[in-house]
C-alpha positions in Angstrom: 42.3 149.1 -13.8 45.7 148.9 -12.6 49.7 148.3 -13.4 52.3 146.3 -12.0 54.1 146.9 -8.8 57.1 148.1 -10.5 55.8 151.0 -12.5 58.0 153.4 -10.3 61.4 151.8 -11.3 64.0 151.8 -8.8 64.8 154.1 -6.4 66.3 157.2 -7.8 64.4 157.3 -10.7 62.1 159.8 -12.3 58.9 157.6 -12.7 55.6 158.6 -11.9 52.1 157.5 -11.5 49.7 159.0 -13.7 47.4 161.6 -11.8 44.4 159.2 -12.5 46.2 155.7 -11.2 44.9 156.7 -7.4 42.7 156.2 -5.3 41.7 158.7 -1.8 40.5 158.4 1.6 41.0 160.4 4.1 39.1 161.2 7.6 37.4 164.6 7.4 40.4 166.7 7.8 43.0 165.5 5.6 43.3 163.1 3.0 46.2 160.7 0.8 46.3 159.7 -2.4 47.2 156.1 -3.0 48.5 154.9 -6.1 47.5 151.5 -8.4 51.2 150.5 -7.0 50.4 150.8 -3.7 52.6 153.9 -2.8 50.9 156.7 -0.8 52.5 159.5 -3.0 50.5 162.4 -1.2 49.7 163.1 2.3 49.4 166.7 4.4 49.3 166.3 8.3 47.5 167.5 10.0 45.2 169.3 7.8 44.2 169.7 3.3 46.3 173.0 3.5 49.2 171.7 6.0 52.7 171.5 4.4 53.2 167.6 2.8 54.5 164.6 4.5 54.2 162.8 1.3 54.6 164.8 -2.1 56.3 162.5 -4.4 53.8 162.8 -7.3 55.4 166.7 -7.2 58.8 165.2 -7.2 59.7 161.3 -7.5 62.9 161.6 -5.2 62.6 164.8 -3.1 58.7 164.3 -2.5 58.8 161.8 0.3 56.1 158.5 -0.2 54.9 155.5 2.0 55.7 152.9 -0.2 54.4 149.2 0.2 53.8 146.7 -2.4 55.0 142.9 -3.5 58.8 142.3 -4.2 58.0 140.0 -6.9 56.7 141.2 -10.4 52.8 141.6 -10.0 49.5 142.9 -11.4 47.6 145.6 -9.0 44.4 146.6 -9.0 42.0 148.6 -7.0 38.8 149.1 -6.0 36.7 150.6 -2.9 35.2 148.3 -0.2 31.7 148.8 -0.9 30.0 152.1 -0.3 32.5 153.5 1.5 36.0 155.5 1.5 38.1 152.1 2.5 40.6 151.5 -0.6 41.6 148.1 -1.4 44.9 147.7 -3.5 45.5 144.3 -4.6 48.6 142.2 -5.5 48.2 139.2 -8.2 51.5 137.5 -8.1 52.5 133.9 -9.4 52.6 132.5 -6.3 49.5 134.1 -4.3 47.2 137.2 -4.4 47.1 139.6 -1.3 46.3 143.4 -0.9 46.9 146.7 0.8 43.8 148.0 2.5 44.3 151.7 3.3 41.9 153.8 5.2 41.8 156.5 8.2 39.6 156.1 11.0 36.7 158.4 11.1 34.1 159.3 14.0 35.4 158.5 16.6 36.9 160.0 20.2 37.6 164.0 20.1 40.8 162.8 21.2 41.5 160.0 18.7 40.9 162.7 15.9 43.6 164.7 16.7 45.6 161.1 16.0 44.6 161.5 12.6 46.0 157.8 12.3 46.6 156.0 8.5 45.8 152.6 8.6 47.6 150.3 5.8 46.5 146.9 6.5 48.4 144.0 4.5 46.2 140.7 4.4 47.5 137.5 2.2 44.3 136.2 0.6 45.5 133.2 -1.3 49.1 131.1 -1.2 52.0 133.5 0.1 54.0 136.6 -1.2 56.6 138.4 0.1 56.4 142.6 0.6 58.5 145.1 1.1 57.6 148.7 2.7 59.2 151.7 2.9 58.2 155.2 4.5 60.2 158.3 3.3 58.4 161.4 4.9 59.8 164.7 3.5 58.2 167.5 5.7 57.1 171.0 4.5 57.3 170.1 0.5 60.1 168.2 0.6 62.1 171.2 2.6 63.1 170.3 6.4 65.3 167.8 7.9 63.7 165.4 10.3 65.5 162.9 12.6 64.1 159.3 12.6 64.4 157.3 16.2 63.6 153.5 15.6 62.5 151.5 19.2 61.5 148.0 19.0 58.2 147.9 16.3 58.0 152.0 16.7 60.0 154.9 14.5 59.4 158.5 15.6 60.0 160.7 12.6 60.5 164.5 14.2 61.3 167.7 12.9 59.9 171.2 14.3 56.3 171.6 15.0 55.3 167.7 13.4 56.3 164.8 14.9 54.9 161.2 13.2 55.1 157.8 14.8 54.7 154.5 12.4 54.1 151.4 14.6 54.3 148.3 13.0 53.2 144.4 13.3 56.7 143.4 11.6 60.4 144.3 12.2 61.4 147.7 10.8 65.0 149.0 10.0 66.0 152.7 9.7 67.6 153.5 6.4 69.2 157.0 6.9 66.2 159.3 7.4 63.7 156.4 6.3 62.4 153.4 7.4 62.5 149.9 5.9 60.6 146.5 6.4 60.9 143.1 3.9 58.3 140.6 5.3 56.7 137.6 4.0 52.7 136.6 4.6 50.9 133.2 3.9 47.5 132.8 3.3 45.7 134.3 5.8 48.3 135.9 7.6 48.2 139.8 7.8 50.3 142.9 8.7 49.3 146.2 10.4 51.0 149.6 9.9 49.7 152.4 11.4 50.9 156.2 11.1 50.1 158.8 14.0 50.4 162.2 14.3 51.8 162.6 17.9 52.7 165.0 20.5 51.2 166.9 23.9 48.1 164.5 24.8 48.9 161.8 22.2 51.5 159.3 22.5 52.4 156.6 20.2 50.2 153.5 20.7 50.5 150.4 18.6 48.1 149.2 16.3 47.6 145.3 17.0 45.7 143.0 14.2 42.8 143.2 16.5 42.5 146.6 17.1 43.7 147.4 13.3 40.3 144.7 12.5 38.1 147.0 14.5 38.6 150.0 13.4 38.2 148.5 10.0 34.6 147.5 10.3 34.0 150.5 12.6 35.3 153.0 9.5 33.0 150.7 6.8 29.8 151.2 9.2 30.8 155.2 9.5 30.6 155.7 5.6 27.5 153.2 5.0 25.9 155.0 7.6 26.7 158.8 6.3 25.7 157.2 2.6 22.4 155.4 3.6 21.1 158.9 4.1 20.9 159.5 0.2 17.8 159.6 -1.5 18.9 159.1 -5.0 17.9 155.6 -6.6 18.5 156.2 -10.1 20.3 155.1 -12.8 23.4 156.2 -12.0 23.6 155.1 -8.5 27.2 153.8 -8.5 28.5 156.7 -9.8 26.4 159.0 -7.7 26.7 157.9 -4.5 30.8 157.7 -5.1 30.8 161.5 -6.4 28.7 162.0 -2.6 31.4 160.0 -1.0 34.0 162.1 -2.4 32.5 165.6 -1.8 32.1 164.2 1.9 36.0 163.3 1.8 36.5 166.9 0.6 34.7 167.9 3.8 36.3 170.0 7.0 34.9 168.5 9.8 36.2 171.1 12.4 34.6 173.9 10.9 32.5 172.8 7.9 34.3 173.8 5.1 35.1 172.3 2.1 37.5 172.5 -0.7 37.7 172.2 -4.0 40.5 169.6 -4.1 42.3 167.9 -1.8 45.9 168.8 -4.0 48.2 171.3 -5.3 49.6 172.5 -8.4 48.6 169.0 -10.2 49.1 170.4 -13.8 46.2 171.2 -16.7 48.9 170.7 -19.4 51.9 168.1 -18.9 54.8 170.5 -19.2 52.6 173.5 -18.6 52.2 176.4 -16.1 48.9 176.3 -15.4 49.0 174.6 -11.6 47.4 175.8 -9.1 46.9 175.1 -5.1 43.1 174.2 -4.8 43.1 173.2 -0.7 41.1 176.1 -0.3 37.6 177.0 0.3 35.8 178.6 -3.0 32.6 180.3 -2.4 31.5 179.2 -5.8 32.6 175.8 -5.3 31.3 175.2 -2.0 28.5 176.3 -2.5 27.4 174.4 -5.1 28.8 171.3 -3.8 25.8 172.1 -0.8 23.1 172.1 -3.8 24.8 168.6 -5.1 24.4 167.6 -1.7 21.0 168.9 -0.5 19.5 167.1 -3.7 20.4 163.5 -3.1 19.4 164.6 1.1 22.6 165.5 2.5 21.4 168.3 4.8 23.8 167.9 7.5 26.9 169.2 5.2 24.7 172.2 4.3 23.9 173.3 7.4 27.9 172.7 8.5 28.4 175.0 5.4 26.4 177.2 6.6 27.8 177.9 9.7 31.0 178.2 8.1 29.3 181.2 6.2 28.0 182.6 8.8 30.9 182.6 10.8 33.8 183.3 8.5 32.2 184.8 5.7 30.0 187.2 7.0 30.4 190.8 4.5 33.4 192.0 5.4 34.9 195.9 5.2 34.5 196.4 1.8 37.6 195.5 -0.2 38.3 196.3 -3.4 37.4 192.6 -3.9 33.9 193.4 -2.7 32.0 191.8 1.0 33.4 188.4 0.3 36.8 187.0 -1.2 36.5 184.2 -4.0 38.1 181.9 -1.4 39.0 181.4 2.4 41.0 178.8 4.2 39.6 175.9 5.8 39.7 177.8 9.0 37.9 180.9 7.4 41.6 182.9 7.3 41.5 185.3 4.3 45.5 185.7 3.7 46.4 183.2 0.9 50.0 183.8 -0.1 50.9 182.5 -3.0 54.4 181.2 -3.3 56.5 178.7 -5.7 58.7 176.1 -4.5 61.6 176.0 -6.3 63.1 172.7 -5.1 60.4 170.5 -6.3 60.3 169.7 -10.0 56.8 168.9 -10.8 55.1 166.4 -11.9 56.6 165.3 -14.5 58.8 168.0 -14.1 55.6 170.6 -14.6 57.1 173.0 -12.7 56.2 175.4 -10.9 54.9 173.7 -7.9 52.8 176.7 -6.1 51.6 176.8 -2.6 48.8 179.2 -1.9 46.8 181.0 -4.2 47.2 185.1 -5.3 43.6 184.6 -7.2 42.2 185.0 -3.3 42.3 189.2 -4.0 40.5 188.5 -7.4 36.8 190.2 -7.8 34.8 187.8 -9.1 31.0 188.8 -9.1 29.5 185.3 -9.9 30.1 183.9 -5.8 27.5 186.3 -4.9 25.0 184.3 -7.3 26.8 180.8 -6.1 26.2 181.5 -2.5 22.7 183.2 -1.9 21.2 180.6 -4.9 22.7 177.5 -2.0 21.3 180.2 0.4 18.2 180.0 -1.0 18.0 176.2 -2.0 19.0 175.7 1.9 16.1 177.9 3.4 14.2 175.8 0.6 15.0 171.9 1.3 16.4 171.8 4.8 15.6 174.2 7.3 15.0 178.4 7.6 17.6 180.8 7.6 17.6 183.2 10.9 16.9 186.6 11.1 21.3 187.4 11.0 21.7 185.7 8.2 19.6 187.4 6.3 20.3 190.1 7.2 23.8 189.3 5.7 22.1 188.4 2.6 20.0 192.0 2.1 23.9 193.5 2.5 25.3 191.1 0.2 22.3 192.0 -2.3 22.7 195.5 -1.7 25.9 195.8 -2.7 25.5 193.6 -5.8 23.1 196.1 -7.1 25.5 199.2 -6.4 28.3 197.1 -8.2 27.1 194.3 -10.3 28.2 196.6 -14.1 32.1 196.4 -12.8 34.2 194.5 -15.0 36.0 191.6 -13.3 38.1 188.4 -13.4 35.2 186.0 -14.1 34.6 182.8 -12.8 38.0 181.0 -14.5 39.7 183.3 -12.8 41.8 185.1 -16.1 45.1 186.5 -15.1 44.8 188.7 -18.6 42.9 191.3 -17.5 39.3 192.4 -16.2 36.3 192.0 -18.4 32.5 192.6 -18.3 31.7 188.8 -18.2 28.2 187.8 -19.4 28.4 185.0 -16.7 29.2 187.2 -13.8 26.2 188.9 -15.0 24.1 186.2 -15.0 25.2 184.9 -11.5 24.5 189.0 -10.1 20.7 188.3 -11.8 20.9 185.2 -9.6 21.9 186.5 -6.3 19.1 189.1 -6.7 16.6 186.9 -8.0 16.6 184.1 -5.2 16.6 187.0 -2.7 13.6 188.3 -3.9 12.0 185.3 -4.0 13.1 184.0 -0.2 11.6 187.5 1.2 8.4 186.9 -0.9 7.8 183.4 0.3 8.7 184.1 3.4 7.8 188.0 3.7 10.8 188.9 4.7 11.7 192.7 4.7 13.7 193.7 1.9 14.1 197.0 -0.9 12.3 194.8 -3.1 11.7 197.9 -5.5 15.5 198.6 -5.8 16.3 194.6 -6.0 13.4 194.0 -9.3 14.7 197.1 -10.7 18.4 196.0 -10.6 17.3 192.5 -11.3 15.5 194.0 -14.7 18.0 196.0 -16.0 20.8 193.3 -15.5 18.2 190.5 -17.6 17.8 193.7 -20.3 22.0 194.1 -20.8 22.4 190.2 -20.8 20.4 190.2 -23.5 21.4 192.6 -25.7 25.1 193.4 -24.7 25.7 189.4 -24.2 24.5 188.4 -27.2 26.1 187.9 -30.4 23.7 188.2 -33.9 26.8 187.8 -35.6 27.8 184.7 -33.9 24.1 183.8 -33.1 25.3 182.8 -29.7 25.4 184.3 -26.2 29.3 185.4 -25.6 31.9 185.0 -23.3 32.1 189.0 -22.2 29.8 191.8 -23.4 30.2 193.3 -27.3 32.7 190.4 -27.7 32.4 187.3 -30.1 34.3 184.7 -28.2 32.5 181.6 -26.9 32.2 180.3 -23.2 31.0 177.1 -21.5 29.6 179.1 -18.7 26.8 180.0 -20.6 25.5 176.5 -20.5 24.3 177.7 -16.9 21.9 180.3 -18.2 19.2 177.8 -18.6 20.1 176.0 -15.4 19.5 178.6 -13.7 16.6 179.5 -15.6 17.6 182.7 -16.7 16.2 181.7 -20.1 13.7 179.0 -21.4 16.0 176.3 -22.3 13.9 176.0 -25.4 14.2 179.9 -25.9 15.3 180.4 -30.1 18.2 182.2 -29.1 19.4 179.7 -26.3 19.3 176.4 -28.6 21.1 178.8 -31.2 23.8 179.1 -28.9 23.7 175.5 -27.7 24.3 174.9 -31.3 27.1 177.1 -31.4 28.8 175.6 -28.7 28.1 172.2 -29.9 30.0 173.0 -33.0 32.8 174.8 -31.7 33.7 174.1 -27.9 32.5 170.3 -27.8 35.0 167.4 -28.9 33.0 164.0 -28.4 30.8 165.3 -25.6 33.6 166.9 -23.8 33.6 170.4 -23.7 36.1 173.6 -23.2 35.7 176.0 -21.4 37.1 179.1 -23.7 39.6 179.0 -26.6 42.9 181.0 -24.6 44.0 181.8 -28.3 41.0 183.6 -28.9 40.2 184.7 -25.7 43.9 185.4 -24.2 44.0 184.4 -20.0 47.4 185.7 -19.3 49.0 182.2 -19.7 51.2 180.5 -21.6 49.9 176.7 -23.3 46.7 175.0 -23.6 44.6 173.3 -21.6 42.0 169.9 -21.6 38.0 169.9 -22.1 36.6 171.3 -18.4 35.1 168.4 -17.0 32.4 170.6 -15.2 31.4 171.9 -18.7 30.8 168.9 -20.1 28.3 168.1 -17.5 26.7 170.7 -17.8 26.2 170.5 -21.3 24.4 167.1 -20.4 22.5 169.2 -18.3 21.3 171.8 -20.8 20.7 169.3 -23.5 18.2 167.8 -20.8 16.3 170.7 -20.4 16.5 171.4 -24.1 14.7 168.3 -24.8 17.6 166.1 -25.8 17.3 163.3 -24.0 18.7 160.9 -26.4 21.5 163.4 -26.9 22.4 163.9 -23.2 22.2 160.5 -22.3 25.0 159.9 -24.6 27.1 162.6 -23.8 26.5 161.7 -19.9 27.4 157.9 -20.9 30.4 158.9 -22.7 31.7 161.0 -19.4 31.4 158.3 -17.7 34.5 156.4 -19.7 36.4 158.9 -18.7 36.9 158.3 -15.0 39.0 156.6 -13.7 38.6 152.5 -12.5 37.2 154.2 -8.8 34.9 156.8 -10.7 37.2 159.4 -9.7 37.9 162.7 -11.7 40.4 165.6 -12.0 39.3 169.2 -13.2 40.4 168.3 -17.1 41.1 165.6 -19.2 43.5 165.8 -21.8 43.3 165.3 -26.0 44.3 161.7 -25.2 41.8 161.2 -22.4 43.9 161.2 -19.8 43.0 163.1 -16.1 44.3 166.3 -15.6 44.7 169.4 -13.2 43.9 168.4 -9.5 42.7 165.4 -8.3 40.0 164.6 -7.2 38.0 167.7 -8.1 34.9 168.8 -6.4 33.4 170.8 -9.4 33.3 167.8 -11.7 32.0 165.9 -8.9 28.7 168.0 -7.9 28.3 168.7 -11.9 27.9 164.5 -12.2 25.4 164.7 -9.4 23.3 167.3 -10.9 23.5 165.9 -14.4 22.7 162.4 -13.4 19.7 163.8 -11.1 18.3 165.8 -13.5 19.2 163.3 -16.9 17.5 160.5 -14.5 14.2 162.4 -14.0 13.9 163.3 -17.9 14.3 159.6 -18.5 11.0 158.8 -16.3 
């Protein structure tokens, strides 16, 4: 898939690219999104949560992008070098074909990381075209001034607290707070441009072809060494193994977290309000993204996870939010203030842009369920927890059974009020449930009276609080009638038989009401109100999940369809945002980890029902 190099318009005008028309890589600590047109339209430096460098696809003109593409009308189209996070973005012109390939080093010196170098390597493959470039940093969203100092092939762009040096392989010019190149390759002629974060320790150090070449090849062997780790050899090894790629992208390296996207405020609705700053660390998120990774044999990003647990999210002095917070940043800080910035329009003017995230002081009682169930699965698959951790867990337990009947936000994280949500129950079974069964197996001490006890009576009000005879379906919050998505997880995590008469009445329900062509909602906000104005997209998470629970339904046929279907809706790298719209178009932030770990799971388990 791609467009032509002049999608953007000129200069000046209000064009952008759509969320899905990109492509990421990034080096463990950050990452940039690359559009079909070649422009690098988002970039934070030096870390997911940092203020932007980049951030014109919140804001075409105030933004700032790294633009570099063909000056002559031309066809682009993109695609990863195989099995690994390298992006190729290629020009066909009339006169030649060449192509950007965009990557950041990974692996390598302690030093070199804190670099956190952007490689855009320009290479003509066939007859000659000329190119043009133009980097247009705009740091902190777009807000502070930065002087630009151009010497020989080096520009120095500085403004308090960030300074970034661009060294290139062809002449540069300084355009006012920018910098331009126009330069003109033959067939097998290439260009190097290299970005670097400097300051203290690092200075600015050019990027030669030969060095750029290396650290090519040395970037490919890093991510098809990470990947050859995977035991998954199904069907759906393509798209697997790219969903694994991403979630690794998505990664923290310094301290193991990982977030649920890489972007901010990208909207659910074009026009709407409903954007929100994912560059955080969800315990729910997180944590399942471990069980998507422990299944295809990933256990060194579980165990990094789990230190960032231990370390950083360890129960805490009992807030009104309970032990743990829904989410942390990447460096385990638990002060997320959310703020709009009223200077950038949007994109596509959906305003408002937000930075942080006030949901952090939401209770949400399903992350307790989230996090001991990848608990459990990593005492399971990879290696035993130690004595202090569970130790953490018995307190996390204990205080779900003193606390589990308190209405809350739920897991979509409503802004219209606390409810008792059936899946927040369900999740507080599950925390209690794989406890029990980690002290059993390993005889571990526990109040294993109190914990069946609590686990019993939360099983007995799911069932007849959470369920609807009227509706003949399990509901979204207890003596309610409104329908859910999460419920699809009651099954997966075998809460019920997924052949149980009143579970394949509600997947029935659901079917009819919440799924449009395999793609599924997650709630009706008309009849369930969330505090927010518009509409949304199907949840691409739900819809994965319903693969999932038409597997274990006995399905097959059905799921495989649905799963088959999903698939046509990434995009041409097999990336995916959170939603995607009436028109099938990506929405909400990109790429997003949910949907990600949901196509591993679904693909694992739809593979295994195949035979």
């Amino acid at each position: 898939m791609g467009g032509t190099a002049q999608d953007r318009g000129v200069p000046g005008g209000r064009r952008y690219v759509p969320i899905a028309e990109h492509g990421l890589i990034g080096d463990l600590r950050s990452v940039a999104l690359v559009g079909t047109d070649g422009t690098i339209d988002w970039y934070c430096c030096p870390a997911f949560d940092a203020p932007s460098v980049f951030a014109s696809i919140l804001d075409a003109e105030r933004g700032g992008c790294f633009e570099l593409a063909a000056t002559v009308p031309a066809r682009t189209k993109q695609f990863y070098f195989p099995d690994t996070n390298v992006l190729i973005t290629r020009f066909f012109t009339e006169d030649g074909v060449g192509e950007v390939q965009d990557f950041m080093p990974v692996g390598g010196a302690p030093a070199e990381a804190e670099r956190h170098r952007l490689i855009r390597r320009v290479v003509c493959v066939r007859g000659s075209i000329p190119f043009r470039t133009r980097v247009a940093p705009r740091f902190d969203y777009g807000s502070l001034p930065h002087t630009v100092r151009l010497t020989g092939d080096t520009a120095q762009f500085e403004t308090d607290g960030l300074t970034l040096a661009l060294t290139a392989t062809v002449p540069l010019e300084a355009d006012g707070p920018d910098v331009c190149g126009d330069f003109k390759l033959s067939e097998g002629d290439s260009a190097v441009f290299a970005l670097d974060k400097v300051g203290g320790d690092v200075t600015p150090r050019r990027c030669a072809r030969t060095e750029a070449e290396e650290q090519f090849a040395a970037t490919v062997a890093y991510w098809r060494r990470w990947l050859s780790a995977s035991r998954y050899k199904g069907r759906w090894r393509e798209m697997v193994h790219r969903s694994a790629l991403t979630l690794k992208l998505l990664t923290y390296a310094p301290t193991g977290a990982i977030v649920a996207a890489p972007t901010t405020s990208l909207p659910e609705e074009l026009g709407g309000e409903r954007n929100w700053d994912y560059r955080y660390v969800w315990v729910r998120d997180a944590a399942f993204c471990v069980y998507a990774l422990l299944r295809l044999g990933f256990t060194e990003e579980a165990e990094a996870f789990m230190d960032f647990v231990t370390r950083h999210i360890s129960p805490g002095d009992g807030k009104v939010s309970g032990p743990l917070q829904i989410m942390y940043g990447i460096d385990g800080r638990t002060e997320l203030p959310e703020r709009t910035l009223g200077h950038l329009e949007g994109h596509h003017g959906s305003a408002p842009v937000r930075v942080g995230n006030a949901a952090a002081d939401q209770l949400q009682l399903d992350i307790y369920g989230a996090l001991i169930d990848s608990i459990y699965l990593y005492d399971k698959w990879a290696k035993p927890i130690s004595s202090g951790h569970w130790d953490d867990v018995c307190e996390l337990v204990d205080w779900v059974c003193a606390h589990w009947d308190q209405p809350d936000e739920g897991i979509w994280e409503t802004r219209g009020g606390r409810r008792n949500f059936l899946y927040s129950r369900l999740m507080c079974w599950v925390a209690i449930e794989r406890a029990i069964r980690m002290a059993n197996r390993r005889g571990l001490p526990a109040d294993l009276p109190r914990w069946r006890e609590c686990r019993d009576t939360i099983y007995r009000r799911i069932m007849s609080r959470g369920w609807s005879g009227e509706r003949g379906a399990f509901v979204q919050h207890e003596d309610g009638d409104v329908l859910d998505a999460a419920v699809l997880m009651m099954p997966l995590t075998k809460f019920i038989a997924p052949t149980d008469p009143k579970w394949l009445s509600t997947l029935d329900v659901l079917t009819d009401e919440l799924v449009s062509d395999s793609l599924v909602y997650r709630y009706d906000p008309r009849s369930s109100p969330d505090g927010l104005r518009g509409d949304e997209g199907t949840f691409s998470i739900c819809s994965f999940w319903y693969v999932e629970a038409m597997v274990h339904a006995g399905r097959i046929d059905e799921a495989r369809l649905a799963f088959e279907k999903m698939l046509t809706y990434a995009n041409h790298l097999g990336l995916y945002a959170e939603e995607i719209s009436h028109t099938g178009e990506q929405q909400g932030n990109f790429p997003q980890a949910f949907t990600h770990l949901a196509l591993i799971s679904a693909a694992f388990n739809l593979d295994r029902a195949l035979g």
